[in-house]
N, C-alpha and C positions, 0 to 999 in steps of 0.2 A: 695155619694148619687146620684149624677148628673149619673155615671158610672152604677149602677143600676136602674135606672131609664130608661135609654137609652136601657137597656140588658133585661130588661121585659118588656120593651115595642117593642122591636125586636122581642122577644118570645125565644127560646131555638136553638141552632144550632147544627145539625149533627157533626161526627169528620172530615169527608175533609171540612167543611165550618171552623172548630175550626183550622186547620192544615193554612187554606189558610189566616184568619186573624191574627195567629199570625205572617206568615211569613211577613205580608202587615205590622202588629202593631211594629214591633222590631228594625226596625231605630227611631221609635217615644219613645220608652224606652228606647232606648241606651240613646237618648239626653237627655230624664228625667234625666235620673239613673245618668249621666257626670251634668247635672245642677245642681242637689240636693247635689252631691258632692262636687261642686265647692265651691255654695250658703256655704253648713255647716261650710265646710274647712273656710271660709270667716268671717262665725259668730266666728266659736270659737275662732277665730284671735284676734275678735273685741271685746270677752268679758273680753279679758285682758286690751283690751284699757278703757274700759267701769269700769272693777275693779279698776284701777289706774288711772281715774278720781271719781270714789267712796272716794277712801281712802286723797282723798287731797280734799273734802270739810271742812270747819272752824266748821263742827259739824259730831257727828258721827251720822250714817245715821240710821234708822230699821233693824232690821234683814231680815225683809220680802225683802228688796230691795238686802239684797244677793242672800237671800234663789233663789230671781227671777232669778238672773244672773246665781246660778247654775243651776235651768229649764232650762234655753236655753242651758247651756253647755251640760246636758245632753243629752236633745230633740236633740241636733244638731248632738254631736257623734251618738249615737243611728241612727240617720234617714243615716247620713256618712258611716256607715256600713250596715243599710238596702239596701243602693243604690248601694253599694261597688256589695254586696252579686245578686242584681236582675241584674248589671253588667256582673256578672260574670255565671249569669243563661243565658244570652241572650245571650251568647259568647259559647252554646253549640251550634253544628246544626241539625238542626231539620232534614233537608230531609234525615241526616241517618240512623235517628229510624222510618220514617214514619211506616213500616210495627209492629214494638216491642213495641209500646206503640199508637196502632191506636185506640182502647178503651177509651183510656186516655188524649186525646186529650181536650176532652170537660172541663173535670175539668183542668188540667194547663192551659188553657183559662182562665176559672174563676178564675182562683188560680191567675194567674197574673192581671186578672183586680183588682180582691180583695186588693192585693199587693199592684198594684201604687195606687189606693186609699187610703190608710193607708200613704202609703209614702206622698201626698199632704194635704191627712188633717193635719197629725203632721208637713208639713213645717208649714201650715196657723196656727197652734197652737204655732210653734216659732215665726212666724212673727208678734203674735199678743202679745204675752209675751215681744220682741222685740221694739214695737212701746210703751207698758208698761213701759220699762225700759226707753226708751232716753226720753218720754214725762215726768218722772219726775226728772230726770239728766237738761233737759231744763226749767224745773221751779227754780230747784235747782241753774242753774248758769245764771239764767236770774236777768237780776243788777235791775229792778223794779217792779219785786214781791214778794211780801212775801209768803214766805212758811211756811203753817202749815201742822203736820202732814207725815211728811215723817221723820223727826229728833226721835233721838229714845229719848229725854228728852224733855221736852217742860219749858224752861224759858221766861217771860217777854222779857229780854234782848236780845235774840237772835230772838224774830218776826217781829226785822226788814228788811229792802232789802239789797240784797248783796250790795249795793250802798251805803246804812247807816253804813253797818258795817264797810266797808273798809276806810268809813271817820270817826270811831272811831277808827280804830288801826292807823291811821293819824294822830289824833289828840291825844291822848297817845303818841307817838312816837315822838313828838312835843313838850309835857309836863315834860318828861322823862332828857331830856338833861338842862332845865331851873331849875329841882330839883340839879342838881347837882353844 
């Protein structure tokens, strides 16, 4: 939005002004395009870590809190290869088509701004599906709150805090060996 906003409010540029920004914009893409990949490469790492802290809470969790985890896996591959792909767009050079695509200048302008904005909003869409998922993993294993609402069954017995529960498998575990 910000990137269109900036672009009509500059007005429209000729093809040697479109030729001369992208050659000025395309260290500032490479780093994007190298960030975004890093960034994804890093989430999809972390949603394994994220799954296999899932599956070892004392209740099973909603659906929707997978369904999340695989949004970000996908959002993240997806954006991993958008970046891969504008990568390997910005790795042509330019000065030795100036003359065979001097027409054309203005739209692959726009085609790239269009691009890395697509690529930043869908990071901020996993980032924020991201801060989604750990915010209810940190209620999930914080020892004094009760969670409602993220468990896919809802009993009496399980509304207490991780803190009560772990001092009733204590106290079972205690009761257990005097039966005998």
């Amino acid at each position: 939005m910000i990137i269109f906003i900036g672009t009509y409010l500059l007005g429209t540029i000729t093809s040697q002004e479109a030729i001369q920004n992208l050659q000025e914009v395309r260290p500032t893409l490479r780093f994007t395009a190298s960030g975004l990949m890093t960034s994804t490469a890093t989430i999809l790492a972390l949603m394994l870590t994220l799954l296999s802290f899932s599956q070892q809470t004392d209740r099973k969790l909603k659906a929707y809190h997978y369904d999340r985890i695989g949004y970000i896996a996908h959002f993240a591959a997806v954006i991993f290869i958008a970046a891969l792909v504008l990568l390997m767009v910005l790795n042509v050079p330019i000065s030795n088509a100036e003359e065979t695509f001097a027409g054309f200048y203005n739209v692959v302008y726009y085609v790239m701004l269009t691009y890395t904005a697509l690529l930043g909003g869908s990071m901020i869409t996993v980032i924020l599906l991201l801060y989604q998922a750990a915010r209810d993993i940190i209620l999930i294993a914080h020892p004094d709150r009760k969670v409602t609402g993220l468990y896919a069954e809802e009993e009496s017995k399980y509304s207490l805090t991780k803190r009560e529960r772990e001092g009733m498998i204590t106290e079972e575990e205690e009761e257990e060996p005097a039966a005998n």
